[in-house]
Structure formats: C-alpha cells, structure tokens
C-alpha positions as CSV (number, residue, x, y, z in Angstrom):
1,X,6.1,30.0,19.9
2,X,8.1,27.5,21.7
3,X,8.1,27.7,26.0
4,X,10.8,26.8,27.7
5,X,9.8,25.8,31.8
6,X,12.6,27.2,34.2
7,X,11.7,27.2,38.3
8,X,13.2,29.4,40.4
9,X,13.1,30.8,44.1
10,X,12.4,34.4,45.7
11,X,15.3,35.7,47.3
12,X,15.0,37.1,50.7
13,X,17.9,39.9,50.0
14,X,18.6,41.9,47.6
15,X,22.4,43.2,46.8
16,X,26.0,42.7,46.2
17,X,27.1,40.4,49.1
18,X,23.6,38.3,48.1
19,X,24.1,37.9,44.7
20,X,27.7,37.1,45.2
21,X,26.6,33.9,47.7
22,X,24.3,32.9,44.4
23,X,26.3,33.1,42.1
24,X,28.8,30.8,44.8
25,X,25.7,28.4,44.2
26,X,25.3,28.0,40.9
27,X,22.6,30.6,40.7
28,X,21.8,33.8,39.1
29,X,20.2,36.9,40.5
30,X,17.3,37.7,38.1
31,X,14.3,40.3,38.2
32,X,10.9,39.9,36.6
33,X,9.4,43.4,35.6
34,X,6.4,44.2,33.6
35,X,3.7,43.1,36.6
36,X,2.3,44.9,39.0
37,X,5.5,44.8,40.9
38,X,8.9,43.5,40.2
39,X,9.7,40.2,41.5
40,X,13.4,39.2,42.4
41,X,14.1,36.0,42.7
42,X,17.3,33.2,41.5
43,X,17.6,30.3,39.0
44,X,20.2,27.9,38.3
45,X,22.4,28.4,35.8
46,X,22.3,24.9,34.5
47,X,18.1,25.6,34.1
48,X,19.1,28.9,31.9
49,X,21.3,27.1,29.1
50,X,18.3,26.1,26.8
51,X,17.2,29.8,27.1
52,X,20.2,31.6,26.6
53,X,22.6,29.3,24.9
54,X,20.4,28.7,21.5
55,X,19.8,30.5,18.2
56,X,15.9,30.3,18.7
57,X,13.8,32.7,20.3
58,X,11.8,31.4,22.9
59,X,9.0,32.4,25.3
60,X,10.0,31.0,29.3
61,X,7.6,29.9,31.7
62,X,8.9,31.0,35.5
63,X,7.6,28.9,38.2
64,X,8.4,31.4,41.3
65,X,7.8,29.2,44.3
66,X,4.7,27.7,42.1
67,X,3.1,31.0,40.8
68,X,3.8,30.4,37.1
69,X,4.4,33.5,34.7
70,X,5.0,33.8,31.3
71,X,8.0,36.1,30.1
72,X,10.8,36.7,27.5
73,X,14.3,37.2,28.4
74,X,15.3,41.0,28.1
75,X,18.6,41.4,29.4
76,X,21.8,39.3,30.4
77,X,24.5,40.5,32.1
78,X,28.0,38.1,31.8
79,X,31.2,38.9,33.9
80,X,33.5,40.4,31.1
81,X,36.5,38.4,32.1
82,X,35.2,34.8,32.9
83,X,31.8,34.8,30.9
84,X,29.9,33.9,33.7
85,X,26.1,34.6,34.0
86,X,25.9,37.6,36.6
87,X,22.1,38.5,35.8
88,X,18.5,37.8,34.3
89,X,16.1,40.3,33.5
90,X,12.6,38.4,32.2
91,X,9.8,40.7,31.0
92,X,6.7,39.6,31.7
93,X,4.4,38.8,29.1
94,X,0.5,40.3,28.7
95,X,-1.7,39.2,26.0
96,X,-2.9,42.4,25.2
97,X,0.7,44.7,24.6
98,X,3.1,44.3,22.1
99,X,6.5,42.9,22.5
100,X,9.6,43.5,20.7
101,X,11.9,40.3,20.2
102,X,14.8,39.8,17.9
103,X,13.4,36.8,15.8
104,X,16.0,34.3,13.8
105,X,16.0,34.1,10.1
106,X,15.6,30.8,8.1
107,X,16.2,30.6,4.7
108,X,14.3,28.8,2.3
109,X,14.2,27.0,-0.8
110,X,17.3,27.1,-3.7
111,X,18.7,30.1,-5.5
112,X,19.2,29.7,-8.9
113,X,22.1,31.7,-8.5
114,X,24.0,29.7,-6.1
115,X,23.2,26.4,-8.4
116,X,25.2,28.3,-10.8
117,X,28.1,29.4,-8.5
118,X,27.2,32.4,-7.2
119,X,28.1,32.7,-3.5
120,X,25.2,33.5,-1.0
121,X,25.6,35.9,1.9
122,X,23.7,35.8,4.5
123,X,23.8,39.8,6.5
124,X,21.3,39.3,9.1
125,X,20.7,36.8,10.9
126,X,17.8,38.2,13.1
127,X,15.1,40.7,12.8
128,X,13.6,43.2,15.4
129,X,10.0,42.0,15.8
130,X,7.2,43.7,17.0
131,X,3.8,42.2,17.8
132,X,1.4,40.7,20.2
133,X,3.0,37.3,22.0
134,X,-0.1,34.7,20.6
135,X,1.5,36.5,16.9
136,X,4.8,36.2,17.9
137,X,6.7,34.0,14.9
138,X,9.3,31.3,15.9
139,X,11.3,32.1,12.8
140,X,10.7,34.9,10.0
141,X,10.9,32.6,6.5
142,X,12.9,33.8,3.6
143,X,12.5,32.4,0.1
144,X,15.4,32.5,-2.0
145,X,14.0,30.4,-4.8
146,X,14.4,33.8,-6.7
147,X,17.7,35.1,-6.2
148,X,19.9,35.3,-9.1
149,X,23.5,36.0,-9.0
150,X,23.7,39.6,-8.2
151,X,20.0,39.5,-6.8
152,X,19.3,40.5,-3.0
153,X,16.4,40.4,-0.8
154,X,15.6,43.3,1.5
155,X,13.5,43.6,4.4
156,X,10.6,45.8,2.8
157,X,10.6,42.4,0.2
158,X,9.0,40.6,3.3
159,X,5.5,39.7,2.9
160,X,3.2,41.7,5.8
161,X,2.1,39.1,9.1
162,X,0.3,39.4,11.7
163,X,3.4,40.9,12.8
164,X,5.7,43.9,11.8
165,X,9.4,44.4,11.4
166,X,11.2,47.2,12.6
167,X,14.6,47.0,10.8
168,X,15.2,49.7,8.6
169,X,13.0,48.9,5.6
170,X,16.6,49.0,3.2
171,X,18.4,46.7,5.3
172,X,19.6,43.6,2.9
173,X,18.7,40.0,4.8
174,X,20.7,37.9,2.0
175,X,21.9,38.2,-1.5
176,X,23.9,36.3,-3.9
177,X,27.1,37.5,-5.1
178,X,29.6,36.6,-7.6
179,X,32.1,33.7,-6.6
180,X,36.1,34.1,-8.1
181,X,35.2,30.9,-9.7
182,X,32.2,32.1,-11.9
183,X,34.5,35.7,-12.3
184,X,37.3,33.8,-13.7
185,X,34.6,31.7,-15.9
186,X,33.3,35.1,-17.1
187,X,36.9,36.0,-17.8
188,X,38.0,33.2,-19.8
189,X,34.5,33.1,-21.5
190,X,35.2,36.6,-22.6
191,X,38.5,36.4,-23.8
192,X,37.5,34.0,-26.7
C-alpha cells in the first residue's frame, strides 16, 4: 500500500489553551496510540491534505522529531461550523496484528448491461477491511464484465484474499438497473 511521509513535532503541553495556539499556527493537535505509550505531538495542516483530502487509503509515515513510525489515520475531528481540522488520531502500525481500514472500490471492466442502456449504480463505495498491514490492498477490484441489466454484485461475490471483508455478506457493491430509455424501448417494443 501506498506511504505518505508527514513530519511533525512533540508538544510540550497538552490541553485546550495549547491546542488553540496550534491550531493559531497552522497546526493540528494529534495523538499516536497503539505503542508502548501514546505520543502527542502537532503537524501542519498543509502536510495532512494528501492524507485526509483523497479517496485512497493510505498508510502515513510520522517523523516525530526523527523517530519514524508507521500508522493509519483513525480518527479526525473538524470544527462543525468552519470545517477546520481540530484533531488527528494515527494508530500505530505492527506487522504482526490486524488492522481494520475502510478500503475504496474500483470497478472494472464493461457490463454488457450498461452497453445496452442499462444504468449502473454504484452503492458502496468502500469496504471495511480487515487484515495484516504487508496484506493490506490499495483498492478491492470489482469485475463487472458480467452484469446484465438487472444483475448485481454482492460482497459474498468477492473472491477470498489474503484479506477479509467485514461488510455484511448481503450488502450490494454495484448493480445495473433499468434506464427510462430502455423501459420506454421495452414499452414501445411491446406494444407492436
């Protein structure tokens, strides 16, 4: 999976008046849990955007005042008004536990379907992953070379990894459904 390198610094206090004077900065407050102890520390705002803002998932390499850790982003907290980044919380990674990331979907292939007028609908867009990081997929691949107008694909369709999926086994990822076009086709086509 893809690493993204951010760099940040401890922080010598921890609590409201602190993070405020961050935040004043261009920082955010963020923890680091999962160790042997939790780490606080702050990070620009500007270094967070190809972390946050993006559909992939990404692994992040923290350089804390150059000890370097590997994590995943668990939790961020935005000011409900503004938007603003208020906090991080970064898990740290360990080669031997599993993780659980939400992993984007990409579609592939053509649907016969669709060629034909159906219209495709895409339900999820991400899927609850579970697995070791050195198995951790950058993108779960559906093939919709199959799907015929009125077909779906379900998450217990997915072929087994080296990684498993914890959405509800029924859950429908895409299907193809029937456009008013090809209705009104059927319509006319029935008529005569």
């Amino acid at each position: 999976m893809k690493t993204i390198a951010i760099s940040g610094s401890l922080r010598e206090n921890v609590g409201k008046r602190d993070a405020k004077g961050l935040r004043y900065e261009g920082k955010a407050p963020a923890v680091l849990y999962g160790g042997t102890e939790q780490t606080h520390f702050a990070v620009l705002i500007t270094d967070l955007k190809d972390v946050i803002y993006t559909p992939e998932a990404n692994f992040v390499e923290i350089d804390i005042d150059g000890a370097k850790t590997k994590a995943i982003v668990k939790e961020l907290q935005f000011h409900p008004v503004t938007d603003v980044l208020l906090h991080v919380d970064f898990l740290q990674l360990d080669e031997a536990k599993e993780i659980l990331m939400e992993i984007p979907i990409k579609l592939t292939g053509v649907s016969p379907g669709v060629k034909m007028g159906g219209k495709l609908v895409q339900k999820l867009r991400k899927l609850r992953v579970k697995a070791l990081p050195k198995d951790m997929p950058q993108a779960v691949e559906v093939s919709i070379a199959k799907l015929e107008v009125g077909g779906l694909f379900r998450v217990r369709e997915r072929e087994k990894g080296a990684y498993a999926i914890t959405n509800t086994a029924e859950d429908t990822i895409v299907s193809v459904g029937m456009s008013r076009a090809l209705k009104q086709a059927e319509q006319v086509a029935g008529k005569k």
